[in-house]
Structure formats: structure tokens, C-alpha cells
Wavefront OBJ file of the C-alpha trace (Angstrom):
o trace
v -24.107 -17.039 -32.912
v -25.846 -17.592 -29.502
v -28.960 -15.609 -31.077
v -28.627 -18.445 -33.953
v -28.619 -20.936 -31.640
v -31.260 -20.187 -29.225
v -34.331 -17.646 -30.750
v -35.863 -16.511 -27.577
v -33.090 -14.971 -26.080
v -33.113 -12.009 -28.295
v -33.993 -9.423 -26.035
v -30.835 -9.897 -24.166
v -28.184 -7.123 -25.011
v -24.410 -8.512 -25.992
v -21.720 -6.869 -25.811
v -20.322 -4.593 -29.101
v -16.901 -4.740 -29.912
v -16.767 -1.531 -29.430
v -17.820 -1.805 -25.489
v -14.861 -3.743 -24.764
v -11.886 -1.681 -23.466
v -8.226 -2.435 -22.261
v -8.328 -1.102 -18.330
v -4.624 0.059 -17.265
v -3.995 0.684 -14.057
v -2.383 3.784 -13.508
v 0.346 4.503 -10.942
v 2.074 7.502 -9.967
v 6.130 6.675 -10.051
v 7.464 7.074 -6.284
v 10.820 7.361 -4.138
v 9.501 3.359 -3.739
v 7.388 2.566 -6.374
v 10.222 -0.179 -7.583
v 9.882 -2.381 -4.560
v 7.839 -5.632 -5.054
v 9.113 -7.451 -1.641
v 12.415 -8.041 0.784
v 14.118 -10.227 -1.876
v 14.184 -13.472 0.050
v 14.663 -17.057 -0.881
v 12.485 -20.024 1.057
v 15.466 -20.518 3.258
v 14.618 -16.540 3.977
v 18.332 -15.427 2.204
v 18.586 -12.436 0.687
v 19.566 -12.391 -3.311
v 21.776 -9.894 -4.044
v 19.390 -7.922 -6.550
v 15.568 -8.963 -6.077
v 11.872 -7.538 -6.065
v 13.640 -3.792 -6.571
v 15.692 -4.707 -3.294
v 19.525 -4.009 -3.852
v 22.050 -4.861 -1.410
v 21.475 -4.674 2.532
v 21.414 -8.536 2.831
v 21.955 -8.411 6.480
v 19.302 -6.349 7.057
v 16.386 -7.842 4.665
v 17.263 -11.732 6.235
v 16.821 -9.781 9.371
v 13.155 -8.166 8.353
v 12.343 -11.422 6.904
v 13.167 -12.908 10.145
v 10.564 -10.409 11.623
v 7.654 -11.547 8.705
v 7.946 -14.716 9.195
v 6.995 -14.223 12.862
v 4.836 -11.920 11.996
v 2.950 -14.109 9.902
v 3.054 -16.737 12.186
v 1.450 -14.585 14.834
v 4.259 -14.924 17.244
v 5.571 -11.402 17.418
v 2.272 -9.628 17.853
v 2.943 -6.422 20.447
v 7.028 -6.347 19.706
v 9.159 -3.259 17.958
v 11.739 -3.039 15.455
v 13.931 -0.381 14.807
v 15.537 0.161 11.719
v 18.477 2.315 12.194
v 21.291 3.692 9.538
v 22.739 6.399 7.841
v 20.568 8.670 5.370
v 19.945 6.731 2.306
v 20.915 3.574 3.149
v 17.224 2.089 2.429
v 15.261 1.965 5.870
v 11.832 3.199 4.760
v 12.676 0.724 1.795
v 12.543 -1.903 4.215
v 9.540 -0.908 5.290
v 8.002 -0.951 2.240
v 9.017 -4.428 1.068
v 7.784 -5.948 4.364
v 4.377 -4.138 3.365
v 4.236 -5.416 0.101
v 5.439 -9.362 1.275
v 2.609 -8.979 3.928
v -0.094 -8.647 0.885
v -3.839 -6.737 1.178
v -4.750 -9.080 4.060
v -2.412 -7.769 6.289
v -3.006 -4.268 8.000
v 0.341 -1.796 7.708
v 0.075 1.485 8.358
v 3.089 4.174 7.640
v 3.331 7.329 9.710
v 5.599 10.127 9.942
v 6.852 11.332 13.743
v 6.326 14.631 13.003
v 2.768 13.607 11.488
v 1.263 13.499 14.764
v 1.603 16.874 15.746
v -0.154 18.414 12.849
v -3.548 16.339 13.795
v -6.171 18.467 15.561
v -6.407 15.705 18.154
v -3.777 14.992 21.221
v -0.843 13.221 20.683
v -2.047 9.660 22.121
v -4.973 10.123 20.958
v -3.887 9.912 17.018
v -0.830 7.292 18.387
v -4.117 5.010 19.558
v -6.285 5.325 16.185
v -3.114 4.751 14.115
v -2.185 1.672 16.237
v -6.300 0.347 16.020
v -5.459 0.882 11.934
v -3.013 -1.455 12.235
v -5.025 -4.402 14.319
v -7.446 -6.332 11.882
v -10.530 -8.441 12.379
v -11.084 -11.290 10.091
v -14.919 -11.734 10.784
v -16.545 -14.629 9.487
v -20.265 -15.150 8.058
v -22.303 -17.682 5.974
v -24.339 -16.394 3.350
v -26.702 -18.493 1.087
v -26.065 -18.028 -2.653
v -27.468 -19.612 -5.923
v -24.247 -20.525 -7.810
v -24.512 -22.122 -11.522
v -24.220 -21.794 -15.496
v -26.613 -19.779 -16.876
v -28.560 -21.938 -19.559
v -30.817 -19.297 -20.855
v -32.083 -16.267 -19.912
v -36.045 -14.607 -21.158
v -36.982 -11.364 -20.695
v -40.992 -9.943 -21.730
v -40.988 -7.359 -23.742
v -43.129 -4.865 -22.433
v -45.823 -2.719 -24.009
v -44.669 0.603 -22.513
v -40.995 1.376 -21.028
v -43.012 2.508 -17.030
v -43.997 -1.095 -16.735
v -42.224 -3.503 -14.708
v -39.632 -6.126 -16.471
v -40.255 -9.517 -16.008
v -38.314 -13.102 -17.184
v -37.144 -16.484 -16.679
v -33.582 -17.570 -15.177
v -32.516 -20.989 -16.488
v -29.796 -22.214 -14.178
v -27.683 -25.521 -13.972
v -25.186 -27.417 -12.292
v -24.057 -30.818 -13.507
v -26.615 -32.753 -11.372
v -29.624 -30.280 -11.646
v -31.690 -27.452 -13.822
v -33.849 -24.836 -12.517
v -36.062 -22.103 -13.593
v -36.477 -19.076 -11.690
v -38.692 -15.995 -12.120
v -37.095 -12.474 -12.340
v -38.334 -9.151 -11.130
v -37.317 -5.908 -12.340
v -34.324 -5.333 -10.013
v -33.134 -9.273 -11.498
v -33.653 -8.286 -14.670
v -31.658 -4.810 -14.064
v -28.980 -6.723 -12.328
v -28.334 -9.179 -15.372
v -28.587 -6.263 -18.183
v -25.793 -4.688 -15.675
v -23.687 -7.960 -15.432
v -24.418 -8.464 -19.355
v -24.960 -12.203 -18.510
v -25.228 -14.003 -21.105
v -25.706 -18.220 -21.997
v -22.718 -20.227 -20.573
v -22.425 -17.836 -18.180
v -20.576 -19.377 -14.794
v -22.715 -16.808 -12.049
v -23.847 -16.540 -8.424
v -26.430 -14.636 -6.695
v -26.846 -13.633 -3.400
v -29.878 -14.413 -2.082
v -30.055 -11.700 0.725
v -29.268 -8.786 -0.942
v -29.576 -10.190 -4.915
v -26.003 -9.173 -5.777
v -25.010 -10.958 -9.264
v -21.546 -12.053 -9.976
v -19.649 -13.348 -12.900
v -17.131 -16.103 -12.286
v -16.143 -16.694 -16.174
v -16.943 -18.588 -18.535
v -18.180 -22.721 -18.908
v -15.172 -24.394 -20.324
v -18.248 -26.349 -22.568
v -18.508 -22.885 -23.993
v -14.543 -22.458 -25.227
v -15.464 -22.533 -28.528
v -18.692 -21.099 -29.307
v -16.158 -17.495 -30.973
v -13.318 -18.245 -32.807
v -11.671 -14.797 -31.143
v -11.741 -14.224 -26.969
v -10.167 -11.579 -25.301
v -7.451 -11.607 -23.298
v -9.990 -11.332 -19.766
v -11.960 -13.943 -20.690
v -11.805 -16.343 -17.514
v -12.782 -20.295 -18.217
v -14.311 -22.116 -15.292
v -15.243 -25.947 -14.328
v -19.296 -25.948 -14.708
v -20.744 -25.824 -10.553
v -20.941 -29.189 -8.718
v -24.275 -30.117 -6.457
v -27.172 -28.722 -5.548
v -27.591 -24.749 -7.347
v -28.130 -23.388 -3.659
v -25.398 -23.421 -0.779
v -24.248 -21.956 1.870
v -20.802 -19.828 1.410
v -18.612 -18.551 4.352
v -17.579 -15.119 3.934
v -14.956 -13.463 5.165
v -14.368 -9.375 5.801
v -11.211 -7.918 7.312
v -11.686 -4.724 8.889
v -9.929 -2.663 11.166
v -10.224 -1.968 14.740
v -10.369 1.559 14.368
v -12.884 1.513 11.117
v -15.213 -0.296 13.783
v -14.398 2.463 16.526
v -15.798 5.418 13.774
v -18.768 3.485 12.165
v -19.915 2.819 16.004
v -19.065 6.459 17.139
v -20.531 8.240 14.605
v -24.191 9.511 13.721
v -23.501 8.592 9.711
v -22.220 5.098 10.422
v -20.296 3.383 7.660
v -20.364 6.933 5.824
v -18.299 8.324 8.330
v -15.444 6.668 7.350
v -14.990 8.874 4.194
v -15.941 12.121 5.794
v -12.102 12.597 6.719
v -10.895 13.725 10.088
v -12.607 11.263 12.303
v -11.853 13.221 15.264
v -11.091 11.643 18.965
v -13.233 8.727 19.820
v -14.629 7.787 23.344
v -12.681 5.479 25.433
v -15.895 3.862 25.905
v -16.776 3.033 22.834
v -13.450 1.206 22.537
v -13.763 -0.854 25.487
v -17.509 -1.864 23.681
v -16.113 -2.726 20.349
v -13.049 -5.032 22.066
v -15.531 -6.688 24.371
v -17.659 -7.438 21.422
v -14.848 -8.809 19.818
v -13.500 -11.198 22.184
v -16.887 -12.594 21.989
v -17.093 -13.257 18.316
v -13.195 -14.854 18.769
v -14.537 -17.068 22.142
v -18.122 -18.146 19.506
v -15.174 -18.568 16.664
v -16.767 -15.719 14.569
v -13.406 -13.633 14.241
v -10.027 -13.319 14.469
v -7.620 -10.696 15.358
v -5.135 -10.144 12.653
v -1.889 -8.214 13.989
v -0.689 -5.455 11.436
v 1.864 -3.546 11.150
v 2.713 0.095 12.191
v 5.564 1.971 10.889
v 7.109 4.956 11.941
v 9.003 6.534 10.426
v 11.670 9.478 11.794
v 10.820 8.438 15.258
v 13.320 10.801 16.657
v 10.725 13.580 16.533
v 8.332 12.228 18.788
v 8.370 13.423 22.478
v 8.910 11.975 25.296
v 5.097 11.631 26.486
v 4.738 9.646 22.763
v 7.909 7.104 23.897
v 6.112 6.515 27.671
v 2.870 5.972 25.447
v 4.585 3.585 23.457
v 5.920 1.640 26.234
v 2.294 1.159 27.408
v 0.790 0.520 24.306
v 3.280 -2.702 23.301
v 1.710 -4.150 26.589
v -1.567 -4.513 25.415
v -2.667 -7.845 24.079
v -3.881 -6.844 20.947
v -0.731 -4.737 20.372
v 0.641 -4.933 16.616
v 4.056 -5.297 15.257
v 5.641 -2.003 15.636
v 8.739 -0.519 13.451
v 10.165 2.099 13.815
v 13.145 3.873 11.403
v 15.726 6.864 12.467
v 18.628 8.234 10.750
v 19.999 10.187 14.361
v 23.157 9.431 16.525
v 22.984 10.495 20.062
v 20.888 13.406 20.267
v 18.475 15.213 22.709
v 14.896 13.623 23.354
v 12.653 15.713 22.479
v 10.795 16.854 25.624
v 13.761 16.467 27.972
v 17.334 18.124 28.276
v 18.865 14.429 28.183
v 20.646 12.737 25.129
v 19.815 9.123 24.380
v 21.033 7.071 21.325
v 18.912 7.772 18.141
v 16.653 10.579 20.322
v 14.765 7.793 22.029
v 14.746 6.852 25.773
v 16.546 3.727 26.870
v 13.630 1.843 28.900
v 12.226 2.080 25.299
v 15.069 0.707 22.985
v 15.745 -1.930 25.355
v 12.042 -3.115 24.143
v 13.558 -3.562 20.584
v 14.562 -5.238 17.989
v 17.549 -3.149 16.271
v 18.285 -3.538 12.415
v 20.772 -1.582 11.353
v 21.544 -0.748 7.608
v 25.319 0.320 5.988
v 25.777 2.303 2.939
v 26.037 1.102 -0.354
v 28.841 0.253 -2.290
v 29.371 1.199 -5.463
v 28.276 -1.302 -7.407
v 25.055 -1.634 -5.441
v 24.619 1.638 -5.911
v 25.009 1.408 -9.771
v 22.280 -1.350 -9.736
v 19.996 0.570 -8.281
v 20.461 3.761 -10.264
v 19.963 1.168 -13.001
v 16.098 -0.209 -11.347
v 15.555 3.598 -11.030
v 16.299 4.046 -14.606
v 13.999 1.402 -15.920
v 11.195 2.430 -12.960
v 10.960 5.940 -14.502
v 11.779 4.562 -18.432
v 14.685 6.572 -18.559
v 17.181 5.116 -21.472
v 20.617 6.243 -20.513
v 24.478 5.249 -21.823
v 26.914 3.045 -20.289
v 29.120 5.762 -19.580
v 26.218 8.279 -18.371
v 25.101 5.528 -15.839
v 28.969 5.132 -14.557
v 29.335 8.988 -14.318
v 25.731 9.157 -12.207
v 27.015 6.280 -10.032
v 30.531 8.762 -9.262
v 28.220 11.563 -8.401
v 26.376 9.587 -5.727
v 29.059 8.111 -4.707
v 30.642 11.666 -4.548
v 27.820 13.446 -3.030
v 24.127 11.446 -1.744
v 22.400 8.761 -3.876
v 18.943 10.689 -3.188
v 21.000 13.420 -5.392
v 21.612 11.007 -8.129
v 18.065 9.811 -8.292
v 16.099 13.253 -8.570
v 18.738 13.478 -11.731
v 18.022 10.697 -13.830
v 14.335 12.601 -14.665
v 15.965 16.248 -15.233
v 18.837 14.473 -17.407
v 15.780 13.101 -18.970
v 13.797 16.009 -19.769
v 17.285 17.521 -20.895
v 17.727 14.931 -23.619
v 14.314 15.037 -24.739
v 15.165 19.420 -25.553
v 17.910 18.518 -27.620
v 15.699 15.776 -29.456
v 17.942 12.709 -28.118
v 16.575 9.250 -27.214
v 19.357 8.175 -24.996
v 20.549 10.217 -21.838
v 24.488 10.887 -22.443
v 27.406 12.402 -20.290
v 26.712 15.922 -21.625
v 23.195 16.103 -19.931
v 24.513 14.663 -16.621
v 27.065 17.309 -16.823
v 24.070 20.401 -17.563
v 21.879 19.014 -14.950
v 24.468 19.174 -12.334
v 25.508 22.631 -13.006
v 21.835 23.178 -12.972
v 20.713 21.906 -9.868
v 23.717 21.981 -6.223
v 23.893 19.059 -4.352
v 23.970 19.596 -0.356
v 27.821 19.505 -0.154
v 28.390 22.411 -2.686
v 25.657 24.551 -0.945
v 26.871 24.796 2.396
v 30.161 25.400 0.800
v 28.641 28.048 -0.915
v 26.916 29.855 2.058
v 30.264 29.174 4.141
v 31.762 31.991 2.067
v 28.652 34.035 1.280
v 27.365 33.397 4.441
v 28.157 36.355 5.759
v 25.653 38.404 2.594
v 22.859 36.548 4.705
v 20.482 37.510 6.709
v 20.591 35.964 10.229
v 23.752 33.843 9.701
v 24.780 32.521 13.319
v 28.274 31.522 11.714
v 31.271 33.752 12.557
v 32.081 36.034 9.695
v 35.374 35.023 7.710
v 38.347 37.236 9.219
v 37.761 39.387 5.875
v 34.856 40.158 7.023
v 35.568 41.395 10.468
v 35.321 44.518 9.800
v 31.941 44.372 9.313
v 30.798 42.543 12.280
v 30.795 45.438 14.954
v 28.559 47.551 12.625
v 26.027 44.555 12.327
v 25.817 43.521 15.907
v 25.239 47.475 16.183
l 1 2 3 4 5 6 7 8 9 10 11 12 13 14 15 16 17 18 19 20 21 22 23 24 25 26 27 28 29 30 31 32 33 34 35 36 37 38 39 40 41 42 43 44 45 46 47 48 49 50 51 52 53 54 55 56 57 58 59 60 61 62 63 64 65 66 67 68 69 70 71 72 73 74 75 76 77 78 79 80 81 82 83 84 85 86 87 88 89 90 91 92 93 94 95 96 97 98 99 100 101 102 103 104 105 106 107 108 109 110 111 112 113 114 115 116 117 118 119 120 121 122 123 124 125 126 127 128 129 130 131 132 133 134 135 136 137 138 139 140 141 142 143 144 145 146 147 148 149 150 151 152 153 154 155 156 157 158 159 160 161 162 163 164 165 166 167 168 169 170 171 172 173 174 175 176 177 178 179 180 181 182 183 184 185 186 187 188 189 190 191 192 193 194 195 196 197 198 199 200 201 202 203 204 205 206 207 208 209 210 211 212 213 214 215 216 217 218 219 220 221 222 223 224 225 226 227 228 229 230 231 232 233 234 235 236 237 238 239 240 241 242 243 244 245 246 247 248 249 250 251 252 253 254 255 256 257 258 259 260 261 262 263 264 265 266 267 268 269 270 271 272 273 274 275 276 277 278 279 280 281 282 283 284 285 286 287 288 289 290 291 292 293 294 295 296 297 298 299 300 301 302 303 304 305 306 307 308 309 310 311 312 313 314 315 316 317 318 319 320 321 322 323 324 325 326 327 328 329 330 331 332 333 334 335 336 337 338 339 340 341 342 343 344 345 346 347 348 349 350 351 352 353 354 355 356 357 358 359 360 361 362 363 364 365 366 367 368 369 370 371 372 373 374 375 376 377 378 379 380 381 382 383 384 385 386 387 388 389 390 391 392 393 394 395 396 397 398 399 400 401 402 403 404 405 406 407 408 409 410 411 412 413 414 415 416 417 418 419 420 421 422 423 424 425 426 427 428 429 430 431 432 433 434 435 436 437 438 439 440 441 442 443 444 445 446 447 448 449 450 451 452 453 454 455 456 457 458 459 460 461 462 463 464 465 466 467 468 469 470 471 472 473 474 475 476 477
């Protein structure tokens, strides 16, 4: 039709039918995946059964508590700790606060046990993950040519070595332009497969085209649009402006492009190694002049720790230094420990952390689920993983975790799955709980099991049953 309409625009390849195709994102189904946010209200209460979040109400209007200062700036360089049993939803927490933060906001997970694995010193890989978690909203003005393409020329050349050349035919609603195109322009349309009505903008320093959509006086020009097609308003003013910019990156993705031979490249090479002291001290001093000239800002992230009982105590004195620093961010940590030893010393502190260092925090503390929270989210769990399963399967699964660890019940609603599927079923029933659970021991019913084999072991420490006694001398010999 646009050929019909306007001759000279020939040379310009459309898009076939045939080019367009459906993108689906693909994601990999996680312990988490389900989570979309804390759950919250505006008056930051938690619904009973929102964004994947069951249950734990205290605890999520407690986190959302801690976003909203977070958001606000006002908690930059604090710590949370999340504390409960096992399976009571602390990394789950975590999660939804990462996900109600959005893209803009750094977060960064780690394990405690993470650090020790790093060919690097301990405070050394404590440092770079707490730079990954402080951002830098730099700002810049670019000049750009923003309007509806009108038409677009291209010469046909006599041979395919010779350069391309054409005319650009650009508009707002006050003014029309020509402009000549060179082959990279030419190139850079083909690529875009611009076309007439068009909504685009170029950049004039490095000649980056982008689409925008679609001129809403071009909504009916096909009688069929697909379901990406994006409408927009027809550009205002003068075809060239000015456009401010804006990049977040982190502190620590500025410490490896500057300490590196390969620059930007470095930052997909891997293990970025230690980094100079130095070269830290240059990259803050160079940003506190962009904030003073009002050319950045420093965004506080988030870093989150999780089993925090396994880090030493050179990690926790580290940490007490670290939430000093100005451009500290919001630090959480989770454990699942009572009183036990810190690791490093022969003392016991509550949750394996030293008390200068929980009286810095913030303490969240989860319960376990009842049972009808637990049945809702065996339920999400079921639907995350497209698992169909009975009424009375889903009651029986929600008396085994209640019976034995909800982790447990989880990993079964797959197996069960796969165990229908065998017997050519659409719907997981009772029977396949029941095979899958003689299939696979929960942790109850395999201690009890090496309580009274334990002795057929190598290595047990236990004392041997008294029927067993007998045997003992003859080992020990």
C-alpha cells in the first residue's frame, strides 16, 4: 500500500509476514521465581496472599517499612537482619524487596560462605560486593534529531562495492526537512526497517537510529497490526533538541573499567581480581565532583547476605567499619542459627554474630506457617511450575509439610508430576503423593534411619545401640 502510495520509495525493504516473530521470554522456574513484590497496600499493610507473598504480615509491613526508607534515601549505611526458623521465607523477603526496588535500584545477593571460595581476601570481595550495591545516576545531554519519517530515497547503485546514498524526509508538526544519507545512514535504516510514518530519532554523535512507534495519522494505513505495534503523538518543535540522558552504573563497574588495560571489556572477562585502593579513592573523588557540578547522583542499593552466620569474625569487624562510610548501602542480612559459636572465636553470640554488631541492626524476625498458609503456597507453587493437582492431593501435600519441612513438600509437587505424566494422567492424585514419598525420605525419617543403622557406618561418632556393644571394643581396636 505505501509502495501504491508513494513510487519512489521502492527500494526500501518491508517487512514479510514471514519476518515477524512472537519473542517469549524464557525463564528458568526457581525456589523464588513466584515472587513479584512484599505484598503491600499504599498504607504499606500486608494482604494476606499477594505478589507470590503468603503469610508473614509482620514481617513484610516491617521490610516495607525498610523500602520506603530506602527509597526515600534515609536509611542509606543501616542493616537489617532477617532472622527465623528454616523455611519460614527470609531469603523470600529478600527477594520481594528486590523486585519492589525495580532495575534502577542496585541489589546484590551473596552467600556467607561465598566469600571464601573467591581467589581474593575476604574484605577485599566484602568491598567490591558492597561498591555493586552503590549506584551512580550520571547525567548527560545529547543532541538528537527526533521526528516522523515522511519518506525515505535510496540510489540504486550500478555495482553492489559502491557507496549507498539517499534522502531522509523528516517532520514534526511545525517543520519538514531533508537530509542526505551516507552509507552507514542508509545501513542503519535498512537495519531499523524504517519505513513512512515512522515516529524515529537519531543521535547525532554516534548516528544511533531508534524507533519510537508508529504516527497515530498512520493507524489505518493496514487493516491488520500486530500486537507490538506502538502508536505515538507525531514530535512537537523544532526536529533537533537537546535530550538529557541518564546511565546508572555501579561503583565497582567504574573501579574495573578504570583498573583495567581492556576498559569497558573487562567487565565481562569474569574474575575482576582485587583492585587498588587508589584507584578507589580516584573514582569517589571524581564522583563527588560530578554530585557538587550536579552531574550525578549516588543511588544507595542494596546488599543481601544471606547465611551470615558463616562469616568470621574479621568479616563482622569489617562490617562494622564499612556501615560507617558515607556512601554505605542498605545492608540485610538473613540467618536461620540460635546461639552458636562465631566463627573465628571460641565465644557464642546470638545467631553466630558479635553483639557490637547486632546492636547496629534492625531485627525482623519471621514465624512458621500455619497450615493454611502453607496450603496457599503449595497452591502458588503448583500453578508456578503448571502442576494440575486434586483437592485431596493438595490437602495430603499440605499434612506432609506440615508433618515434616515445607522445602520437602515443594521438591514433590514436580516428582508427583513426572509420576502422573508415566501413568498417562493429567491431574496429580493421592496415589502419586503416596509413590513419591516412599521414593524420596524426608530429613526426619533419615536420621531415624541412620539412628539404628548407624552403627553399619563408617565413622559414626554416635554410641552404638546396647545391641551393638559387643561390637564396639573390636572397632575401637
Amino acid at each position: 500500500k505505501t509502495s501504491a502510495q508513494r513510487p519512489t520509495m521502492a527500494a526500501v525493504t518491508q517487512p514479510r509476514v514471514e519476518d515477524v516473530k512472537d519473542l517469549t521470554r524464557i525463564e528458568r522456574i526457581g525456589a523464588h521465581s513466584h515472587i513479584r513484590g512484599l505484598g503491600l497496600d499504599d498504607s504499606l499493610e500486608a494482604r494476606l496472599v499477594s505478589q507470590g507473598m503468603v503469610g508473614q504480615c509482620q514481617a513484610r509491613r516491617a521490610a516495607g517499612i525498610i523500602l520506603e526508607m530506602i527509597r526515600e534515601g534515609k536509611i542509606a549505611g543501616r542493616a537489617v537482619l532477617i532472622a527465623g526458623h528454616p523455611g519460614t521465607g527470609k531469603t523470600a523477603l529478600a527477594m520481594g524487596m528486590a523486585q519492589a526496588l525495580g532495575p534502577d535500584t542496585p541489589f546484590t545477593m551473596l552467600s556467607g560462605s561465598e566469600i571464601y571460595s573467591l581467589e581474593m581476601s575476604r574484605t577485599e570481595a566484602l568491598t567490591q560486593a558492597f561498591r555493586r550495591s552503590i549506584g551512580v545516576r550520571v547525567k548527560e545531554e545529547t543532541e538528537i534529531i527526533e521526528g516522523e519519517v515522511v519518506e525515505i530515497q535510496i540510489d540504486r547503485q550500478a555495482s553492489a562495492s559502491s557507496e549507498k546514498r539517499g534522502k531522509l524526509t523528516l517532520k514534526t508538526t511545525e517543520m519538514e526537512t531533508i537530509y542526505d544519507l551516507g552509507t552507514k545512514m542508509v545501513e542503519a535504516l535498512t537495519k531499523e526497517k524504517a519505513q513512512s510514518g515512522d515516529i524515529i530519532t537519531i543521535d547525532k554523535a554516534s548516528g544511533k537510529i531508534s524507533k519510537l512507534g508508529r504516527s497515530f495519522t498512520r493507524a489505518r494505513d493496514y487493516d491488520a497490526m500486530g500486537a507490538s505495534t506502538k502508536f505515538v503523538q507525531c514530535p512537537e518543535g523544532e526536529l533537533q533538541k537537546r535530550k538529557e540522558v541518564v546511565h546508572v552504573v555501579s561503583l565497582h563497574e567504574m573501579d574495573v573499567i578504570n583498573s583495567r588495560a581492556q576498559g569497558f571489556l573487562a567487565l565481562f572477562a569474569g574474575d575482576t581480581g582485587e583492585i587498588k585502593s587508589e584507584i578507589r579513592e580516584q573514582i569517589d573523588h571524581k564522583v563527588s565532583e560530578w554530585r557538587e557540578e550536579g552531574k550525578a547522583d549516588i543511588v544507595p542499593g542494596v546488599l543481601f547476605i544471606d547465611e551470615v552466620h558463616m562469616l568470621d569474625i574479621e568479616c563482622f569487624s569489617f562490617l562494622n567499619r564499612a556501615l560507617e562510610s558515607p556512601t554505605a548501602p542498605v545492608l540485610v542480612l538473613a540467618t536461620n542459627r540460635g546461639i552458636t559459636r562465631i566463627r573465628g572465636t571460641n565465644y557464642k553470640g546470638p545467631h553466630g554474630m558479635p553483639i557490637d554488631l547486632l546492636d547496629r541492626l534492625l531485627i525482623i524476625s519471621t514465624t512458621p506457617y500455619k497450615e493454611k498458609e502453607i496450603k496457599q503456597i503449595l497452591n502458588i507453587r503448583c500453578e508456578e511450575e503448571d502442576v494440575d493437582m486434586t483437592e485431596d492431593a493438595q490437602d495430603l501435600l499440605c499434612r506432609i509439610a506440615m508433618e515434616t519441612s515445607l522445602r520437602y513438600a515443594i521438591h514433590m509437587i514436580t516428582t508427583a508430576s513426572l509420576v502422573c505424566s508415566k501413568r498417562k494422567g493429567t491431574e496429580v492424585e493421592i496415589p502419586d503423593i503416596k509413590r513419591v514419598y516412599t521414593l524420596f525420605s524426608d530429613v526426619k525419617r533419615s536420621t531415624q534411619y541412620l539412628t539404628e543403622y548407624q552403627h553399619e557406618f563408617m565413622f559414626s561418632e554416635i554410641d552404638a545401640p546396647a545391641a551393638a556393644t559387643s561390637d564396639v571394643p573390636m572397632a575401637e581396636a
